[in-house]
C-alpha positions in Angstrom: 0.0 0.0 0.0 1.3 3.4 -0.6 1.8 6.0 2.0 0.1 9.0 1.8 2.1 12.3 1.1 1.4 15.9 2.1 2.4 18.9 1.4 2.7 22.4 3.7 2.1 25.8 1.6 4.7 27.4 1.0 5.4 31.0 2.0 4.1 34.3 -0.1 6.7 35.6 -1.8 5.4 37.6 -4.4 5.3 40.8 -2.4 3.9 43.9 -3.2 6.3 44.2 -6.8 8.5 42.1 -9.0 8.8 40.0 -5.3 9.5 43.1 -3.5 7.3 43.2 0.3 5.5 46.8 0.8 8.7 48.0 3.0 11.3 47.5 0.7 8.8 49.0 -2.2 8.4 51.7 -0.2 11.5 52.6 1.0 13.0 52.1 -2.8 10.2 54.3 -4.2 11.0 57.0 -1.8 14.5 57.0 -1.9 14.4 57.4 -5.5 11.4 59.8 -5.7 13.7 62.2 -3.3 16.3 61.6 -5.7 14.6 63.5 -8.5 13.5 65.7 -6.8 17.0 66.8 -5.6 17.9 66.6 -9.2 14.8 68.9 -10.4 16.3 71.2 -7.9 19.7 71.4 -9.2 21.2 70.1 -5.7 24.6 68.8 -6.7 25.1 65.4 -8.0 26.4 63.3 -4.9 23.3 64.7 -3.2 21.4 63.1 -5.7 22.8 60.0 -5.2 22.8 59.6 -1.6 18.9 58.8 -0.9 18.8 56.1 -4.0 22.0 55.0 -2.2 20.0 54.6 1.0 17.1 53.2 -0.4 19.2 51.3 -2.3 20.4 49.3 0.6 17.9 49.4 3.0 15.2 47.5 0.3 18.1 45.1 -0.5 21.3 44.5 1.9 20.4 41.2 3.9 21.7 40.3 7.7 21.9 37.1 9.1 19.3 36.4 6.2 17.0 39.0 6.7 16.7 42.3 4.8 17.4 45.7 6.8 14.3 46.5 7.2 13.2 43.3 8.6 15.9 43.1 11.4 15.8 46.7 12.5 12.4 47.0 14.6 13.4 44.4 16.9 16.9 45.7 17.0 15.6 49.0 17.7 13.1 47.9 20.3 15.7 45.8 22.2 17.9 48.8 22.3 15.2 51.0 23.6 14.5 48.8 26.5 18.4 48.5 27.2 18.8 51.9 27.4 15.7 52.4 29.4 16.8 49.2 31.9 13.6 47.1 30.8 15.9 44.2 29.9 15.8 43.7 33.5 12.9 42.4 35.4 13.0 41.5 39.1 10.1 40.0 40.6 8.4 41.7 43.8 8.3 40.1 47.2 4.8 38.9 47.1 3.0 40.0 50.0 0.6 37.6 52.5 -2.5 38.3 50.2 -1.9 37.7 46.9 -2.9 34.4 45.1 -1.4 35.3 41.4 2.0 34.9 40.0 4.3 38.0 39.4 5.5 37.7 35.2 7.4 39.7 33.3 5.6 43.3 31.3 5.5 40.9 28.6 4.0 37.6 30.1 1.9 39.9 32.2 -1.8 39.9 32.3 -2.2 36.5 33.4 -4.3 35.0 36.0 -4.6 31.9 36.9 -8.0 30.5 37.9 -9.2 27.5 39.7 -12.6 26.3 37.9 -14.7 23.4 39.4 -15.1 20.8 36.6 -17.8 19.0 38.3 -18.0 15.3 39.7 -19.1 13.7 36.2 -16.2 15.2 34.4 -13.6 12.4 33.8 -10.9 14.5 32.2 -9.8 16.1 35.5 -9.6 15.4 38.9 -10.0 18.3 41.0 -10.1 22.2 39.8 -9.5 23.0 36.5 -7.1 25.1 35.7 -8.8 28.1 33.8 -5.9 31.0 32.5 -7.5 34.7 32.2 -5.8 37.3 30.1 -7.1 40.2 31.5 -5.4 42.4 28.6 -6.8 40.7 25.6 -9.5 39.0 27.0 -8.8 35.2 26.4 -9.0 32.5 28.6 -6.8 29.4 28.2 -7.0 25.7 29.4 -4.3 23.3 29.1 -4.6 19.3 28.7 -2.0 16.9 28.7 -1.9 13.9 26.7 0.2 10.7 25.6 0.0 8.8 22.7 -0.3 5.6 21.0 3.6 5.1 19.5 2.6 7.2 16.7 6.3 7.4 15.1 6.5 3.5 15.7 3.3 2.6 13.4 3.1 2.0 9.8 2.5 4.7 7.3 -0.8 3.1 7.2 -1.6 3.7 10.8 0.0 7.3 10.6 -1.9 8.7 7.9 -5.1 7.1 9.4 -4.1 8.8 12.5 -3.6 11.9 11.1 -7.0 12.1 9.2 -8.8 11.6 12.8 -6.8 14.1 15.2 -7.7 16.9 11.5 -11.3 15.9 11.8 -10.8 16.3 15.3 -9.3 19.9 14.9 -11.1 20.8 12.5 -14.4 20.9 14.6 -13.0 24.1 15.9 -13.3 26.4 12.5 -16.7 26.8 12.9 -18.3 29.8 12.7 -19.4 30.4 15.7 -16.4 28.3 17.7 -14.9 30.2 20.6 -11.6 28.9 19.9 -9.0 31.7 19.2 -6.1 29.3 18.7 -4.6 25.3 19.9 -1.1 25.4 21.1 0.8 21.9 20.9 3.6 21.8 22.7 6.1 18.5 22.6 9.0 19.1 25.4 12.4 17.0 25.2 14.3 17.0 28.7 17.3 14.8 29.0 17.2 11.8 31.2 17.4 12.9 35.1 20.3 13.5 36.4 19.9 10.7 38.9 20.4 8.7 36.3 24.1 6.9 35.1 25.5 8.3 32.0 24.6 5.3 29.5 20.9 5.7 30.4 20.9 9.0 30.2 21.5 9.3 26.3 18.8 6.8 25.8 16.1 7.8 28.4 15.0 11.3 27.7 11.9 12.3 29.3 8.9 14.2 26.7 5.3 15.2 27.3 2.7 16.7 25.2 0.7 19.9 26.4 -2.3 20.9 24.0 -3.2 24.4 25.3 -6.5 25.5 24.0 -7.1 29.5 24.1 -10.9 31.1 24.0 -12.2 34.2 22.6 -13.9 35.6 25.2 -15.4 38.0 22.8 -17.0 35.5 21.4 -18.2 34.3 24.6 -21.6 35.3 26.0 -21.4 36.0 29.1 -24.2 36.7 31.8 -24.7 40.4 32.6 -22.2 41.8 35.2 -20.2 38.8 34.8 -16.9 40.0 34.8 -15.3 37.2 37.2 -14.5 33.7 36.2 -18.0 32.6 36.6 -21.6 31.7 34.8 -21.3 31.2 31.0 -17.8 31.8 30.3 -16.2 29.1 32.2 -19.1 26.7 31.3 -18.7 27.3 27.5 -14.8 26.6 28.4 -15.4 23.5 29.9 -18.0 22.3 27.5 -15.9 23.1 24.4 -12.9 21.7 26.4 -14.7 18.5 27.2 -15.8 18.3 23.4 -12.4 18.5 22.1 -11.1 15.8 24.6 -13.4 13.2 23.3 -12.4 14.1 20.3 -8.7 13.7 20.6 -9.1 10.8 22.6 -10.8 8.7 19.9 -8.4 10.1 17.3 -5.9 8.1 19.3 -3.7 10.9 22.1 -4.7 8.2 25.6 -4.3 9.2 28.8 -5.7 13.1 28.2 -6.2 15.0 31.4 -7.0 18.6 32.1 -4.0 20.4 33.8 -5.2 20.4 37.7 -5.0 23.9 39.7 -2.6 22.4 41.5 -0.6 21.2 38.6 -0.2 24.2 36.6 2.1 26.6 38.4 4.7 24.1 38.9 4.4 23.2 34.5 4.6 27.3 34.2 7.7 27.2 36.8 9.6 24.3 35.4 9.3 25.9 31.8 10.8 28.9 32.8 13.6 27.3 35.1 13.9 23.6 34.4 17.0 23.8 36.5 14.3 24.3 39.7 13.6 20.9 38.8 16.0 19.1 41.5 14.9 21.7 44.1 11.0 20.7 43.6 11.2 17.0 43.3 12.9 15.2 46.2 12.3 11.3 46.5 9.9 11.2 49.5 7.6 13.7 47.8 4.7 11.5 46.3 3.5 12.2 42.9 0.4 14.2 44.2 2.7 16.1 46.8 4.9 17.2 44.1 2.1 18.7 41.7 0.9 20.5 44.1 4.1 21.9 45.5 4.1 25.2 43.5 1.2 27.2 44.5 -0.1 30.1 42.1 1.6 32.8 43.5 5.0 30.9 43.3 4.6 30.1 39.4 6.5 32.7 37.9 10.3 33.6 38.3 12.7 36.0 40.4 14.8 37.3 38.2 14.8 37.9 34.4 17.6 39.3 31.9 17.3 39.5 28.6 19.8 39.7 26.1 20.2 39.9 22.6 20.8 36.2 21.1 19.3 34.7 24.8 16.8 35.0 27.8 17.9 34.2 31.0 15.5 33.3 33.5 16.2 32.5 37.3 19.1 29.5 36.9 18.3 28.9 32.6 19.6 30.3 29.5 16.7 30.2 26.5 17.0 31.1 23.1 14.4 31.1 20.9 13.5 30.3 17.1 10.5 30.7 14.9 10.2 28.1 12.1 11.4 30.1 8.8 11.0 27.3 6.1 8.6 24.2 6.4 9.1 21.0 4.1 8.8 22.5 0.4 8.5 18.9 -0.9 6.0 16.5 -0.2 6.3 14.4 2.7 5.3 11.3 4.9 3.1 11.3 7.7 6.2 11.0 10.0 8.5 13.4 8.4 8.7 15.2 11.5 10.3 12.0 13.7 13.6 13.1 12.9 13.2 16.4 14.8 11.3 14.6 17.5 13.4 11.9 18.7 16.3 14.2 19.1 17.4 13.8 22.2 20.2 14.9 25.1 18.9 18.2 24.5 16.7 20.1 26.5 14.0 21.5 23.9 10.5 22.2 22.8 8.9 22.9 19.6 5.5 24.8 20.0 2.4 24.8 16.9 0.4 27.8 17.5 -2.8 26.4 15.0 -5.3 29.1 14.5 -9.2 28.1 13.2 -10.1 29.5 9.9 -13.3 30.1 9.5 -14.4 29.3 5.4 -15.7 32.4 4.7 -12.4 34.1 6.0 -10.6 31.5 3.6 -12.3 32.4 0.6 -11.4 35.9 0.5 -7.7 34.5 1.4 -8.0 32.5 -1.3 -9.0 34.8 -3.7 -6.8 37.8 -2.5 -3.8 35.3 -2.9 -4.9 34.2 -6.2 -5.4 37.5 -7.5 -1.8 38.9 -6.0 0.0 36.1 -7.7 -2.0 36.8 -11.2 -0.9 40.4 -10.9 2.7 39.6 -10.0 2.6 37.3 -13.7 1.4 40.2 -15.7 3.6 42.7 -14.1 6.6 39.8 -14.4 5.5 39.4 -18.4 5.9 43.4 -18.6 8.9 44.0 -17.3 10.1 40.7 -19.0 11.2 38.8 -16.1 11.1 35.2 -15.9 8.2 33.5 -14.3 10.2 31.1 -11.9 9.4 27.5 -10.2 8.5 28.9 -7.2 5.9 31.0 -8.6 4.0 28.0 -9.9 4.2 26.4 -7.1 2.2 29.1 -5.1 -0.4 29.0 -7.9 -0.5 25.5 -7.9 -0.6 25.6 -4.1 -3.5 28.3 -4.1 -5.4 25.9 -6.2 -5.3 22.8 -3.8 -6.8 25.2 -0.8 -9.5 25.9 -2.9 -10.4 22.6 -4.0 -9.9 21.4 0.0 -12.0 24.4 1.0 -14.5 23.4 -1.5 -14.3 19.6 -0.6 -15.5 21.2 3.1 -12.0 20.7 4.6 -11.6 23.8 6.9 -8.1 25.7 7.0 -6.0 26.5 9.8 -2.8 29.3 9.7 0.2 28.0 11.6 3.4 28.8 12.9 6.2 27.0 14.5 8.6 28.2 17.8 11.6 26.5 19.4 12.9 26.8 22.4 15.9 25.9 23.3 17.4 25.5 27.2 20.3 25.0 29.2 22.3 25.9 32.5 25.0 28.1 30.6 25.4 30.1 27.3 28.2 28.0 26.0 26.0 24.6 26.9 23.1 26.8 24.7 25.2 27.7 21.7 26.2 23.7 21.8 22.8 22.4 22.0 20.9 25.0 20.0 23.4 23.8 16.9 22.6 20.4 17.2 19.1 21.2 17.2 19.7 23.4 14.1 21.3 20.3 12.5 18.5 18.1 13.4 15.5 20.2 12.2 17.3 21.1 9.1 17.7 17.0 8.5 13.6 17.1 8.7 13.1 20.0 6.1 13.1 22.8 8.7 14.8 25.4 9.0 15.0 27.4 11.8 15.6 31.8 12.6 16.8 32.9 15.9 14.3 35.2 17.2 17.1 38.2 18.4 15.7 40.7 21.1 12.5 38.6 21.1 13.4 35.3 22.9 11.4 36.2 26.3 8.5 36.9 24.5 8.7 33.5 22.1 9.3 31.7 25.5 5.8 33.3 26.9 4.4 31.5 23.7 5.3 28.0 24.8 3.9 28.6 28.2 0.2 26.9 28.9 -0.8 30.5 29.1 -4.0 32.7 27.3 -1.9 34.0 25.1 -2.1 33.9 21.2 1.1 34.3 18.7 1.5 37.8 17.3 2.9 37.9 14.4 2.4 36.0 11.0 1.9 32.7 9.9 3.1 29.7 8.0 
């Protein structure tokens, strides 16, 4: 039997002109258009030249593969919060009366909220864990699952597999869903360090977080309701509950909502896995250790960021975004390669956000118009009409023949973390990392001046990814 291929879309690149993004259009349109005007005003020649220089090389010099333009607002944000000591966040002493965890400016917003599940609820035992972004009004719930050896099974198996957990997903693009966006998260920790040295290249330790953030704009709520009660948290739960059935019988066992009591210590041991030891002594049972962490103790002491790395209480981070997906067609298990990498400490986070089809229509047909215009502006200026321009056509075509077909759409962008006790341990482990994503088709960014921020996204928080995707 053959095995089922897929393939991800691949990235606009057509731009605004001839391939050229509104920035670099801009930038080269105004560089020259102060050009001749200089020139209409007799200025002397090397003033003339100086702004098409500019433009020149603004619209076209690349750094670290970016262009200019792309790399300098994060530069020049990073620089304003250095020189305005904002790189450097120290957390309060929490007085006797506070229940919520202190985060950085920009984790903060967060509040964590315990949400009684009721007794017929089998997918948690104790309070849910409800997340309330106060700022942009989402609310977030976190399960954690394990699966059914999905990287051992035939292609058969996979691709089965794969069809249920998208009909599963795909649920969620409804029109009327409350479901702003799902955040899978797969974490890699090397073995313990209990552990002797030949068992800990072989025994690393990986769970599976699916975080699932609400709308609450699109949640009605009972009048005066502003607290985490009536509607809101029942239209949480219920969706929740919905989407764990149907996870479940698309094959991800063992799903349980994160507990109140569990959740602070996952949100402490993401931001400092070297807290680990200190949490987790051997008398502590299971239960006892979940519940060590209590809300107010979730989020860390000290933070300072730098350019190429985060450093939060005892761990260095450093952060990617996933530049290129697979541009050739690939198996269901095309991403094991990534996934079973191990002696690293790691995690790769999928921020999937619903599509509704009436939104993908007019994507659709925007994007198939931009590329039609970028032909007949190509066939004008006599350029050639490349590979990778047919390719988006061609891709444009299948999402309208899916969309058609009733399959629903979902944007999508990847994030990696990666985490050690040192920098020079980081640069070490981030490389190898590099080397096996790049092995799987991927190829990952750094996220510079942005890595506290990218970590917030891989935190079983309400937050959603800002910025674009796939």
């Amino acid at each position: 039997m053959t095995t089922r291929t897929y393939r991800l879309a691949p990235r606009d690149r057509t731009g605004w002109f001839l391939g050229l993004d509104a920035p670099q259009v801009l930038v080269l349109g105004g560089g020259l258009l102060l050009a001749s005007l200089l020139a209409s005003q007799g200025a002397h020649p090397a003033m003339v030249i100086v702004p098409a220089v500019v433009g020149t090389v603004l619209a076209f010099t690349r750094v670290a593969g970016q262009t200019i333009l792309e790399a300098a607002p994060p530069f020049l944000c990073f620089t304003a919060r250095r020189l305005l000591g904002q790189h450097r966040w120290l957390a309060p002493v929490p007085r006797p009366e506070e229940d919520q965890p202190a985060l950085p400016p920009v984790l903060g917003g967060q509040r964590l909220v315990a949400a009684p599940a009721g007794p017929a609820w089998r997918w948690v035992s104790g309070d849910m864990a409800v997340v309330h972004d106060r700022r942009r009004r989402t609310w977030a719930v976190t399960l954690r699952a394990s699966g059914s050896g999905f990287l051992l099974s035939d292609g058969s198996e996979q691709d089965r597999l794969l069809g249920l957990w998208g009909d599963a997903i795909g649920a969620v693009c409804r029109e009327d869903s409350p479901v702003a966006s799902l955040h899978w998260t797969f974490r890699c920790l090397p073995a313990q360090a209990g552990q002797a040295a030949e068992q800990a290249v072989h025994a690393p330790r990986r769970d599976v977080l699916v975080t699932v953030v609400f709308d609450g704009r699109r949640i009605r709520s009972q009048p005066g309701g502003d607290g985490p009660a009536g509607c809101v948290l029942d239209a949480v739960a219920a969706e929740v509950g919905l989407l764990s059935e149907r996870l479940d019988a698309a094959g991800l066992r063992g799903l349980r909502v994160v507990s109140m009591a569990e959740l602070p210590r996952v949100i402490r041991l993401r931001l400092d896995p070297a807290a680990e030891a200190t949490l987790a002594r051997p008398e502590r049972t299971l239960g006892e250790r979940a519940g060590i962490v209590s809300a107010v103790n979730a989020g860390p002491l000290a933070v300072a960021e730098g350019w190429s790395e985060v450093r939060v209480d005892g761990s260095v981070h450093r952060a990617f975004y996933v530049a290129e997906w697979p541009r050739s067609a690939v198996p269901p298990g095309w991403l094991s390669a990534l996934l079973l990498t191990d002696g690293v400490n790691w995690c790769l986070t999928v921020s999937l956000e619903p599509v509704s089809a009436r939104r993908s229509r007019r994507g659709i047909e925007r994007q198939a118009a931009k590329l039609a215009s970028d032909e007949e502006q190509r066939h004008r200026a006599g350029f050639r009409i490349g590979a990778a321009h047919h390719r988006q056509t061609q891709a444009v075509e299948e999402r309208e023949a899916e969309l058609v077909s009733g399959h629903p759409e979902l944007d999508y962008v990847g994030v990696v973390v990666v985490t050690a006790a040192d920098q020079a341990a980081l640069t070490r482990d981030a490389a190898t990392l590099a080397q096996a994503a790049a092995a799987a088709g991927v190829e990952l960014r750094p996220l510079d001046g942005r890595h506290l921020a990218a970590l917030g996204v891989t935190l079983p928080l309400a937050r959603r990814f800002e910025g674009g995707s796939r």
